[in-house]
C-alpha positions as semicolon CSV with decimal commas, in nm:
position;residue;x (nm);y (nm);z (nm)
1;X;0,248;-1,991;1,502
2;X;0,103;-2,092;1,813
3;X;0,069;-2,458;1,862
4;X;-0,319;-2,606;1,874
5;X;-0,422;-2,789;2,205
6;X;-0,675;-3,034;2,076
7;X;-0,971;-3,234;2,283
8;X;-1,046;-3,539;1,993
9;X;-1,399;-3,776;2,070
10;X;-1,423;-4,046;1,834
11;X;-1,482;-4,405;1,842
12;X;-1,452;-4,628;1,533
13;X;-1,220;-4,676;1,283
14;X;-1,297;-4,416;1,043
15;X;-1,222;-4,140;1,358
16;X;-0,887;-4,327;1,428
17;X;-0,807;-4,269;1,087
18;X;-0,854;-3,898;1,129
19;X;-0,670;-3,868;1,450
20;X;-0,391;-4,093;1,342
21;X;-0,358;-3,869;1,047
22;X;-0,349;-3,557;1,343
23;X;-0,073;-3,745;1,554
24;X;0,130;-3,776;1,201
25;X;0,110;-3,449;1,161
26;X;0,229;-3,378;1,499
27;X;-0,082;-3,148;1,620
28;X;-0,095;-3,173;2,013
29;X;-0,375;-3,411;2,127
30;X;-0,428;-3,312;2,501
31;X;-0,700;-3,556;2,568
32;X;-0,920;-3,826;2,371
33;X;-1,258;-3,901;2,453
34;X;-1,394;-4,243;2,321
35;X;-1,689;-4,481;2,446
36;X;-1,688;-4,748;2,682
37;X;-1,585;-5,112;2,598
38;X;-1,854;-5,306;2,454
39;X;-1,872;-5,686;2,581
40;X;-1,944;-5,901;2,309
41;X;-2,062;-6,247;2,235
42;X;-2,155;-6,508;2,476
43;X;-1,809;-6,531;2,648
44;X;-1,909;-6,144;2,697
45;X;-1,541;-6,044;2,557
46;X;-1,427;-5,724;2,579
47;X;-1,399;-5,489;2,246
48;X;-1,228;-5,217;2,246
49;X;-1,289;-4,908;2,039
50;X;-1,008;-4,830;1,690
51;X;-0,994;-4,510;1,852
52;X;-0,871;-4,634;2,235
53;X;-0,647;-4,862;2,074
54;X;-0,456;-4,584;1,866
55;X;-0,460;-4,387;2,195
56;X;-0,265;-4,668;2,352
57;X;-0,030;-4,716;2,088
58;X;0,045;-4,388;2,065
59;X;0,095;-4,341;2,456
60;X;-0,208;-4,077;2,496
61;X;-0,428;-3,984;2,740
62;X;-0,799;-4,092;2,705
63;X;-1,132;-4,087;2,855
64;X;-1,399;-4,362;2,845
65;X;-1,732;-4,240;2,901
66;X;-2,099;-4,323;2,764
67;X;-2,229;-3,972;2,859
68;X;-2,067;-3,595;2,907
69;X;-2,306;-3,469;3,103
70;X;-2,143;-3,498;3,445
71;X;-1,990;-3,151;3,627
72;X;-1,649;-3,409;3,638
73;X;-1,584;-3,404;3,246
74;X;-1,625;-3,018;3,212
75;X;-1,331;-2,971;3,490
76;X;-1,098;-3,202;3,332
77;X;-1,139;-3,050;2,983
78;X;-1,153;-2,714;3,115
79;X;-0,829;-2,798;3,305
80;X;-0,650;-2,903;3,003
81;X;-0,689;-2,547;2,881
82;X;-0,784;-2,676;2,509
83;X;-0,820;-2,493;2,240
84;X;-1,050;-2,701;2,015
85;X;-1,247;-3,010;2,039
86;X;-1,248;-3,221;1,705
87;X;-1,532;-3,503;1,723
88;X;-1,518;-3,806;1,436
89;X;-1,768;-4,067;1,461
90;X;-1,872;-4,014;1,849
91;X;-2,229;-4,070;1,872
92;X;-2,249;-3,870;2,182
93;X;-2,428;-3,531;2,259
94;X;-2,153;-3,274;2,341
95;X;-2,304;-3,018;2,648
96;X;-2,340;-2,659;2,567
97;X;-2,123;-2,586;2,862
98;X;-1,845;-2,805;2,739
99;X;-1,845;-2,703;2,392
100;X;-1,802;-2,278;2,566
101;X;-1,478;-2,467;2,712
102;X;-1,295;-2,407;2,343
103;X;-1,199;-2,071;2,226
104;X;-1,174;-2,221;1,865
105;X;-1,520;-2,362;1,928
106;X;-1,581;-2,781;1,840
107;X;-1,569;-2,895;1,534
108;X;-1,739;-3,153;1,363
109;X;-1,677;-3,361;1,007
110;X;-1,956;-3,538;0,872
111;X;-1,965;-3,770;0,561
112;X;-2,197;-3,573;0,325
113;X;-2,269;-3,202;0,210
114;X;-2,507;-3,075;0,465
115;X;-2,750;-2,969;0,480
116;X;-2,813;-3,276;0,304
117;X;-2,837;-3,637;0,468
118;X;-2,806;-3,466;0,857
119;X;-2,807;-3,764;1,085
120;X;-2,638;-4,120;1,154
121;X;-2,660;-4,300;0,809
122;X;-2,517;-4,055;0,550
123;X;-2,347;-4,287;0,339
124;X;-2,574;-4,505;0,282
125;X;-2,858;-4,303;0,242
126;X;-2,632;-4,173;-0,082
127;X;-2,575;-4,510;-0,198
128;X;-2,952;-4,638;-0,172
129;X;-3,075;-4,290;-0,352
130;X;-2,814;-4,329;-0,660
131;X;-2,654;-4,036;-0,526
132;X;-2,409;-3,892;-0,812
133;X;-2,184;-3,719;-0,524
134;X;-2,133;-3,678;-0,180
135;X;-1,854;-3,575;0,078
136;X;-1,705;-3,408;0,328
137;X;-1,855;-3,133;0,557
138;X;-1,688;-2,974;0,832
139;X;-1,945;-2,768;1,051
140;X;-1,947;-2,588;1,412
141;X;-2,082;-2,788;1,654
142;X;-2,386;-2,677;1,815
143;X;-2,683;-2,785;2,071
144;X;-2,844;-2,944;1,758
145;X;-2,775;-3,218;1,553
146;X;-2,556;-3,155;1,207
147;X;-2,722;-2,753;1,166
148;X;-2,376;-2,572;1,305
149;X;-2,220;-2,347;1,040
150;X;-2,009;-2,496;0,783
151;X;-1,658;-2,444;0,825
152;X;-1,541;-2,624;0,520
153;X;-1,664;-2,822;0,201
154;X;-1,536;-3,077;-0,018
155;X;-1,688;-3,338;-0,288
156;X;-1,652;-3,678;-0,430
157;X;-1,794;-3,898;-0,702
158;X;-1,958;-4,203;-0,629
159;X;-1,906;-4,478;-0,904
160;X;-2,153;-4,661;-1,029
161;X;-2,052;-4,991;-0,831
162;X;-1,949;-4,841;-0,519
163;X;-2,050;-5,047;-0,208
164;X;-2,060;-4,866;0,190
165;X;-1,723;-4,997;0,288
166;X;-1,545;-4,840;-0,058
167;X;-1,688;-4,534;-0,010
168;X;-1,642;-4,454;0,343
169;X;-1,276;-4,570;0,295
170;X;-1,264;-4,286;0,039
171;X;-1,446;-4,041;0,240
172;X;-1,171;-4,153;0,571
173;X;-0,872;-4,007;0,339
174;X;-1,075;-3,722;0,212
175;X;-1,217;-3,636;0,575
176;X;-0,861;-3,669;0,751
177;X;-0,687;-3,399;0,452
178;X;-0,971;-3,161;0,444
179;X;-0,863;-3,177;0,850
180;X;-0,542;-3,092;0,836
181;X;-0,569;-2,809;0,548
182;X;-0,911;-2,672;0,790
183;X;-0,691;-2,709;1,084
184;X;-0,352;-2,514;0,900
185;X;-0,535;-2,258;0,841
186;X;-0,764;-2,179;1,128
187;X;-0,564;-1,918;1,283
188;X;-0,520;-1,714;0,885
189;X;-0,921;-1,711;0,932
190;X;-0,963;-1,801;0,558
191;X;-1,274;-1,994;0,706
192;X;-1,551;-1,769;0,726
193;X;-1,901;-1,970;0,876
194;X;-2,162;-2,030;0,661
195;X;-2,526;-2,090;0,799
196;X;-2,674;-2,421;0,632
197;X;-3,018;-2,332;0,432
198;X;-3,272;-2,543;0,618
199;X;-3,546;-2,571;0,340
200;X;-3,255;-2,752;0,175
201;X;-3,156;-2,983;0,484
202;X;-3,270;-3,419;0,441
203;X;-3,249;-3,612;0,741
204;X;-3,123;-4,030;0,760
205;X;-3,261;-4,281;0,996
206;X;-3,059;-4,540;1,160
207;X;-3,015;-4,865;1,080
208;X;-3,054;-5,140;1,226
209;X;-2,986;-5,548;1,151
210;X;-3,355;-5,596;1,034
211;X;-3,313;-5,365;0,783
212;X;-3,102;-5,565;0,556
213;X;-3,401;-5,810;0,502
214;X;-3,467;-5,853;0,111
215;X;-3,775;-5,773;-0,004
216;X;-3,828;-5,871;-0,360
217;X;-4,081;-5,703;-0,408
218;X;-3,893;-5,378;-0,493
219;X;-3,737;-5,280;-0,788
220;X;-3,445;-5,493;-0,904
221;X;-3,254;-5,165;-0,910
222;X;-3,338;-5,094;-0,554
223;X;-3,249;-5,384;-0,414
224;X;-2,916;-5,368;-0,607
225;X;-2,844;-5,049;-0,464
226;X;-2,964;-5,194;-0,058
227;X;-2,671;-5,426;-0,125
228;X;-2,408;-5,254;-0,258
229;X;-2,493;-4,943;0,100
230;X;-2,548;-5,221;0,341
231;X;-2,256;-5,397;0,203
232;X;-2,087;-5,475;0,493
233;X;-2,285;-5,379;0,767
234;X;-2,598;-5,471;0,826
235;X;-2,530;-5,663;0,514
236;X;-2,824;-5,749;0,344
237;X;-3,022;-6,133;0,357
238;X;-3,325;-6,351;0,269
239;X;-3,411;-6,642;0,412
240;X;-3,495;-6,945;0,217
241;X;-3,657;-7,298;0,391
242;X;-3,512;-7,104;0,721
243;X;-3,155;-7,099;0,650
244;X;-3,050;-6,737;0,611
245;X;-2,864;-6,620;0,312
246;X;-2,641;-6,276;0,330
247;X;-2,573;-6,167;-0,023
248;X;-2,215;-5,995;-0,083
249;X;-2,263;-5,938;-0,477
250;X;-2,522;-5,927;-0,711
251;X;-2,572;-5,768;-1,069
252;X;-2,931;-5,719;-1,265
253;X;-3,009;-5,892;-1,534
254;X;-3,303;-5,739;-1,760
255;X;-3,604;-5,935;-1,798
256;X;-3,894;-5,900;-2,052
257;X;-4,064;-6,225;-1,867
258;X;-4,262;-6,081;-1,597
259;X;-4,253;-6,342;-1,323
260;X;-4,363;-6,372;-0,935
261;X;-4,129;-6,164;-0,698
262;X;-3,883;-6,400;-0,519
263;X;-3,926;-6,677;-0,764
264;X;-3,515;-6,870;-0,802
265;X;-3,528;-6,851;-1,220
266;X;-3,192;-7,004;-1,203
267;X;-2,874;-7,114;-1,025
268;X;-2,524;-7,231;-1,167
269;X;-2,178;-7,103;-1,167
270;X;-2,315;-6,786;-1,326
271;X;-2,547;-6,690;-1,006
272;X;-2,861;-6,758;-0,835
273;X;-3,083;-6,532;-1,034
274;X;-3,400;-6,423;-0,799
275;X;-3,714;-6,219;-0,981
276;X;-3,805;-5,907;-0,864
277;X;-4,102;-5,631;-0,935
278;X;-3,950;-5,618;-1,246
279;X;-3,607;-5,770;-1,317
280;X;-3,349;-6,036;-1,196
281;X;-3,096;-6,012;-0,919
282;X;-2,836;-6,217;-1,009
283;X;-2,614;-6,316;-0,654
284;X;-2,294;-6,376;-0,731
285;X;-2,163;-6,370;-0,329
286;X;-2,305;-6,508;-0,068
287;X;-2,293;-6,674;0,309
288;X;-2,434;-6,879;0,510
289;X;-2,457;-6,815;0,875
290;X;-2,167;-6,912;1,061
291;X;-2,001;-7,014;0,752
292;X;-1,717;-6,777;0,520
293;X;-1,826;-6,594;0,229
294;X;-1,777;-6,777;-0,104
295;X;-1,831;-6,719;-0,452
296;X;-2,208;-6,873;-0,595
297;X;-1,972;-7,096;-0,836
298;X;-1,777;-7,271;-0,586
299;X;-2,070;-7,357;-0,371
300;X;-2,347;-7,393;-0,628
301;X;-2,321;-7,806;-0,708
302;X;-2,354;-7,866;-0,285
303;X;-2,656;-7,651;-0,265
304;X;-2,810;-7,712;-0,580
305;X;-3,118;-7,879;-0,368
306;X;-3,103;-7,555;-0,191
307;X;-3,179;-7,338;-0,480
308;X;-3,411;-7,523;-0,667
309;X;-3,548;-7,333;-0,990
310;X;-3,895;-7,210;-0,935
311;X;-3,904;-7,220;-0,621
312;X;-4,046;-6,876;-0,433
313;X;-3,892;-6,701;-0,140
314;X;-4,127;-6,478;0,024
């Protein structure tokens, strides 16, 4: 069986899983294609991507580019003679004449079952709609974003505690075999394209930072499910007298007291329970900026002046 040239674009660590799982496997990687070095911080330090790093390691040829549109990119892929591209976690647009370059076409796998939850913040758009399942879609790239074809399908519970990080850790292992089983078989054509129904397609938003500010307000049962998808990034925070808080863990506690949203009802070694439209969020996690993460029952007898009972954080 012939041997598959591949052209992989990826950038953080969940697409290094998936193409460290590919050199594993020994599949040829002709070229990868990851973003440009951020710079960091004040000292403006230099980050590279998971997916550069795994190139170096392994001794492979890369690219570093913010943007494919440039005539240069389409003759060095077209040179390579590929026959697939595989993207993971890119974030770029991939031109219609670069994506003719393939004879196997380019491939994408995104973390949900399209057509629902197209777009940049699959996982946690599951998480924060109580989302039963999810998983792993592997579609045909195309000139728009998550409708190509879908190549290959496969599911996964969510449990009722599961946070961002745990699931996409799950979804990593799941994406990188339902890979290698797509990829064994692509020549047997056991894959036949199926168009996505678009009255059935949901879109996510992005998230930014700001978006992991509390607002008590909500539902306790909202808010618990905000921390457990933006658990660890953006993380979600409150402020209280202008110290910002970033909650790890929290559980609900059921209330038949109605009381004022944000209101500290108590705080000991149990948690800092905070009212909400209807319940209690009970944090049992938490950090301060520029300070470690720490359970509420190591911390709570230095900060009990912090938390005082009845006071309200808007």
């Amino acid at each position: 069986m012939k041997k598959i040239k591949i052209i992989f674009a990826g950038t953080g660590k969940f697409s290094s899983v998936h193409l460290n799982e590919l050199i594993l496997k020994k599949f040829k990687i002709s070229t990868i294609i990851t973003k440009i070095d951020k710079k960091i911080g004040r000292g403006k330090k230099i980050k590279f991507s998971e997916v550069k790093k795994t190139a170096i390691n392994n001794h492979l040829p890369f690219i570093q580019t913010n943007s494919l549109n440039s005539e240069e990119y389409y003759t060095i892929l077209k040179k390579k003679k590929p026959d697939i591209m595989i993207i993971v976690s890119f974030g770029l647009i991939i031109p219609e004449k670069i994506i003719n370059i393939f004879p196997l076409g380019c491939i994408n796998i995104h973390t949900s079952l399209l057509p629902k939850f197209r777009g940049p913040s699959p996982i946690q758009s599951a998480i924060l709609l109580g989302k039963k399942k999810t998983g792993i879609t592997i579609i045909q790239i195309n000139n728009k974003l998550d409708t190509g074809d879908i190549l290959y399908k496969k599911s996964i519970n969510i449990e009722k505690k599961e946070t961002y990080d745990t699931l996409k850790k799950k979804l990593s292992i799941l994406g990188k075999k339902s890979l290698i089983k797509f990829l064994k078989n692509i020549f047997l054509k056991k894959y036949i394209p199926i168009k996505q129904i678009e009255n059935q397609a949901t879109y996510t938003k992005k998230i930014y930072k700001k978006d992991g500010l509390i607002n008590w307000n909500q539902n306790a049962s909202e808010i618990e499910k905000k921390i457990r998808a933006f658990n660890s990034w953006p993380g979600t925070f409150f402020f209280i007298k202008n110290i910002m808080i970033k909650i790890w863990k929290a559980n609900i506690i059921k209330s038949i007291k109605k009381n004022i949203p944000g209101k500290i009802i108590q705080a000991n070694k149990n948690g800092i329970s905070i009212s909400t439209k209807n319940h209690l969020i009970n944090i049992t996690e938490l950090q301060f900026a520029g300070k470690k993460k720490n359970k509420v029952y190591n911390i709570i007898h230095s900060y009990k002046k912090l938390f005082e009972i009845g006071q309200i954080i808007i």
